[in-house]
N, C-alpha and C positions, 0 to 999 in steps of 0.2 A: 364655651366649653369645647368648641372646634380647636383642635391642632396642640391640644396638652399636652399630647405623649410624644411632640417633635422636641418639647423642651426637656424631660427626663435625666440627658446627659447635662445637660445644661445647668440645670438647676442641681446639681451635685457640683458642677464644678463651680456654679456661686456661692454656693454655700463656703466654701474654703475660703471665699474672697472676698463677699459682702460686706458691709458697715456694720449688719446685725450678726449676735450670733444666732443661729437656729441648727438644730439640731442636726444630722444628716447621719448618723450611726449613734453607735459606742464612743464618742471623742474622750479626750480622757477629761479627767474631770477639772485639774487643772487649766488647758487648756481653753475649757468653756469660761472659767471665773474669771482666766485673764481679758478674753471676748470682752464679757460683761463689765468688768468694771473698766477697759476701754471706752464700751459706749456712754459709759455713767459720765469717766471723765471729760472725753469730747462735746459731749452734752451741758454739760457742765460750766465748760469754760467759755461754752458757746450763748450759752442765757447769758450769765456774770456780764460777757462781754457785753451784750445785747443792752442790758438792765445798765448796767455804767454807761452807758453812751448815750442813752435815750432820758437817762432820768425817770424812769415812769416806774410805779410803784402796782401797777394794775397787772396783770396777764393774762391771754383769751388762747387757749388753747384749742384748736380746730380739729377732732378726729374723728378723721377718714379710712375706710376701707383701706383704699389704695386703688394703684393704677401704675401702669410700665407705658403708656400714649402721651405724648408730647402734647397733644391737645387735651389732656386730662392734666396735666401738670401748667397750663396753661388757664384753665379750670382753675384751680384750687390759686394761682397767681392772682389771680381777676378775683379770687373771693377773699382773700388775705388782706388785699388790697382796700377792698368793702369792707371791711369789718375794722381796718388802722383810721378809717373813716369815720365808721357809726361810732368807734370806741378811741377817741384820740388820747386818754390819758392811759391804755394801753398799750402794753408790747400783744404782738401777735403771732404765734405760732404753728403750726401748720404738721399733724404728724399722721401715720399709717398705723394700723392694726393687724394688717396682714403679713406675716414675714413673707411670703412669697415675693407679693406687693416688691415689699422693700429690698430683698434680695435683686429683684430682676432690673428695678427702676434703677437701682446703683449699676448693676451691669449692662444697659443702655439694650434693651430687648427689643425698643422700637425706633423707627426713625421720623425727624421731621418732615416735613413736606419737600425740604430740600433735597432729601437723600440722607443727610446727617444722624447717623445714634446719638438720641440724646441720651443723657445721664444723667440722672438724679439721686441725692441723700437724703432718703427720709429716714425717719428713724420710728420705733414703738412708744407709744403712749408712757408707759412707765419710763423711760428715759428723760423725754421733757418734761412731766413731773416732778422728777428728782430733781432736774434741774433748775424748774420754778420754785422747787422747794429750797434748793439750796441758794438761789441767790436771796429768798423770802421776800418774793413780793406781797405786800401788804391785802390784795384782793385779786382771787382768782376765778375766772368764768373757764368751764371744761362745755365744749359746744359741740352735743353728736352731729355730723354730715349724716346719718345714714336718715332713710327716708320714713320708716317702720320703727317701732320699739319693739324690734325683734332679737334675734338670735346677738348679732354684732353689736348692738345697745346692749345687752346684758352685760358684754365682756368688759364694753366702757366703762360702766357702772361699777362694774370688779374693778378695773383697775382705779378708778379715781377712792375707791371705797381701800383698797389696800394702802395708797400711797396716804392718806390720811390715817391709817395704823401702822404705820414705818414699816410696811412692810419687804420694800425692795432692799435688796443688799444689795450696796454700790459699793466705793469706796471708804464709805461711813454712814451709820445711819443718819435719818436730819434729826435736827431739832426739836425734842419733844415740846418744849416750850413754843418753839414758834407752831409747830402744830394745832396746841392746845388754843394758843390765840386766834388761829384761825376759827376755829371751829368755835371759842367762846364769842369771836368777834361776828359768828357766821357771814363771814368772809369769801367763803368759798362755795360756787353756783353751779349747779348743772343744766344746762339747757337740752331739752329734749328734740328728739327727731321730727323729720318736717310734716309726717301725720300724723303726731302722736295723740291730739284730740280731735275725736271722733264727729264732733257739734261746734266746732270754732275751724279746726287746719282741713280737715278735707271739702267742705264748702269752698274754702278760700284757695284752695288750689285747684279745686273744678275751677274756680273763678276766672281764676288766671291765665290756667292752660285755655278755655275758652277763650279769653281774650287773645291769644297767640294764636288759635289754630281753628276759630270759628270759621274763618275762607276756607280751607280745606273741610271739615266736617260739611259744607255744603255741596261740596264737591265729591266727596265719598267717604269711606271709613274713616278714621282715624285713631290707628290703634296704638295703647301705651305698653312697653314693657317693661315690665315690673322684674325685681331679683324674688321674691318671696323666699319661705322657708318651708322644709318636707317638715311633714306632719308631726316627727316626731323631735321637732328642734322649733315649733312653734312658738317661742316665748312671748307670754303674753297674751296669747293668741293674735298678736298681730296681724297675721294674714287677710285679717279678714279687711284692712283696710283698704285693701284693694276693690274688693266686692263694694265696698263703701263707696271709693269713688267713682267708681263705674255708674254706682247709682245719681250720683249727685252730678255727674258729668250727663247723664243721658237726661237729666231734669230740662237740659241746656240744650242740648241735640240729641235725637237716637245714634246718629252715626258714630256718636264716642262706644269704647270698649277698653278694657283693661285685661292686660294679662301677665304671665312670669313666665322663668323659666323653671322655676323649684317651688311651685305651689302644687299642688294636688289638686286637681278639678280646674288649673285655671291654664292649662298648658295652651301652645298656639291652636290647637285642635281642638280645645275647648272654648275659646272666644272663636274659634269659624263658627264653631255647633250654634253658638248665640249668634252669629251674625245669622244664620240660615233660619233661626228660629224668627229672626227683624223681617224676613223676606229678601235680604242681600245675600246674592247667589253671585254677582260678578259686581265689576267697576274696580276704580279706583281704591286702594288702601293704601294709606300713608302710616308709615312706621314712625315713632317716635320712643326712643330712651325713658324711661319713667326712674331714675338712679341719678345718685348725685352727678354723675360724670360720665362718658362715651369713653368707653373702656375696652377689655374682650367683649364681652357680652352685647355691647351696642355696635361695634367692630364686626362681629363673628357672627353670634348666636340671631343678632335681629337681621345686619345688612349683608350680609355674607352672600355674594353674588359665585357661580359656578359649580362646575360639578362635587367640590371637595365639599359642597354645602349639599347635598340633596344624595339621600338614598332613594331608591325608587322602590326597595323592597321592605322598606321600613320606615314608612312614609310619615311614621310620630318621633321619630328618635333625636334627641335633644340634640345632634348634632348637625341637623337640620335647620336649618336657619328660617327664622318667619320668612325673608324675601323670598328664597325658594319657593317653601313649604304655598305659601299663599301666591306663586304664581302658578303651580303648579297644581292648584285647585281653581284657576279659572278665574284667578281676581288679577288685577297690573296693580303692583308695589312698588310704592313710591317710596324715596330713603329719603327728607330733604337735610340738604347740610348747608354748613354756614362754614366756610374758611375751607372746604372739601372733606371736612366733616360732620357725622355726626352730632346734636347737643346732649351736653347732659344737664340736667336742671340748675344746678350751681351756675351754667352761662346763662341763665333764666333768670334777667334782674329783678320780677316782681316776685316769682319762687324764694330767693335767693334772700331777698328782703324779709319771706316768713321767716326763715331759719335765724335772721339777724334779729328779730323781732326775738324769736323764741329765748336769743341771751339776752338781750336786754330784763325780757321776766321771766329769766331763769330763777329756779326757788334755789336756798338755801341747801345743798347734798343734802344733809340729815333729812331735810322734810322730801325731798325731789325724790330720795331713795327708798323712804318709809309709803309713799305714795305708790311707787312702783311694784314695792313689796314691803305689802301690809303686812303685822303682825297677827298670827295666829289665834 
């Protein structure tokens, strides 16, 4: 959440220029349909191509939040990768849900290691839909990245739920017939997020993360951060997953702890209160990412080193970073990185394996959606 308001001018002037369109005023109205059915067709011609070359009748669509970090994009590289693997008679796809996301990631916001801006195309969920729709491949898997069936899962859910009622206007709607086969051939899967069962996924990623970061929990803290959602965007009640696995994580070691940046009761200042209530008052805490990918948040919000990171007179304020925040309460914070940065769980090949697990026995939409929301 550190350094938003440097990008302001910015992110007007992407918007003019982005691969998506997203709003930025009153644009005329023309103008926006031509945006859009740009993206429909670029999309378009870019499965067709995809699906003619490969041969494959299958497609695994991967959506993601998003990210503007080259090692997030490097992320989701390494996880496309794994899934063209677990799914070989698949194409595979890889798209963002946030326009921001996708705005900034095409205007190259960050740089590599070398110095270099990189740049990246991603595109929105309704886009390769249409697109998978219009080349009609025979079987389709739609696979949430996010970690929660929270807020960003519901939108997935919308959008896979719309594009099987033709509801995107592209350049023509699709095929009701091919539609209809899908859904009579129940064809088309939705895989849910990496903790979305409460007695099978959160055990197995206490499990996991244990086996990664057991040396450190013997060493001192070891604390996760989490994105969560405010109270009043809770879908699901998801949040609570987090409390979940802090419990099944402390089963393993006390020195585990879980926390967010947008939960209510679980802010950094709320996992100190729990540490202090363990009897840990100082040593060591090791910070780790709990999000598909090391992004802003695991960038900023968790490792955020110097003063643009620490108020001293408003020593809870989100734009405080855990490293500060917890050095300046008398613990030494540790960031560890691989490649000079941060991970985010997606670089986490046993994590990373739940979520390929979750497509493989993804349920049929209809049932995946009726599950999630039960009828009255």
């Amino acid at each position: 959440m550190k350094k938003i308001n440097s990008f302001i001018l910015g992110v007007i002037a992407m918007c003019l220029t982005a691969p998506v369109f997203t709003s930025c005023g009153d644009d005329d109205d023309n103008v926006a349909m031509e945006n859009i059915v740009s993206e429909y067709s670029v999309n378009d011609k870019m499965v067709a191509e995809q699906k003619a070359k490969s041969g494959k009748n299958e497609a695994v669509l991967l959506v993601a939040f998003g990210s503007t970090w080259n090692n997030a994009f490097q992320a989701f590289d390494a996880t496309k990768k794994a899934y063209e693997a677990a799914f070989p008679n698949a194409d595979v796809y890889v798209c963002f849900s946030s326009d921001i996301c996708i705005n900034r990631a095409s205007a190259g916001e960050n740089k590599d290691d070398e110095g270099n801006i990189v740049k990246r195309d991603y595109y929105e969920p309704r886009y390769l839909l249409h697109a998978i729709g219009a080349a009609k491949y025979g079987k389709i898997y739609v696979q949430s990245l996010q970690v929660i069936p929270g807020e960003e899962f519901a939108a997935v859910v919308a959008s896979v739920k719309k594009f099987m009622n033709n509801g995107y206007i592209g350049q023509a709607h699709l095929d009701d017939k091919y539609l209809a086969k899908l859904e009579e051939d129940e064809a088309i899967f939705l895989g849910l997020p990496l903790l979305n069962d409460p007695d099978v996924d959160v055990p197995e990623v206490a499990k996991q993360l244990n086996m990664l970061y057991s040396s450190e929990a013997a060493q001192g803290v070891v604390a996760f951060m989490g994105h969560g959602n405010p109270d009043n965007y809770d879908t699901f009640k998801a949040n609570v997953r987090y409390t979940q696995l802090e419990e099944e994580l402390q089963k393993l070691n006390s020195n585990y702890f879980v926390g967010t940046v947008d939960m209510d009761g679980n802010y950094k200042e709320d996992v100190m209160d729990r540490m202090k209530d363990n009897g840990i008052n100082n040593g060591k805490i090791y910070l780790h990412a709990l999000m598909s990918i090391a992004g802003d948040h695991a960038h900023n919000d968790m490792a955020g080193e110097g003063s643009d990171y620490w108020d001293a007179e408003d020593e809870t304020s989100g734009d405080n970073s855990w490293f500060e925040f917890f050095g300046h309460k008398g613990y030494t914070p540790v960031v560890p990185v691989v490649g000079n940065h941060p991970q985010g769980l997606l670089e986490l090949e046993g994590i990373r394996n739940i979520w390929i697990q979750h497509t493989k026995n993804a349920a049929f939409l209809e049932e995946a959606y009726h599950s999630m929301y039960p009828e009255e």
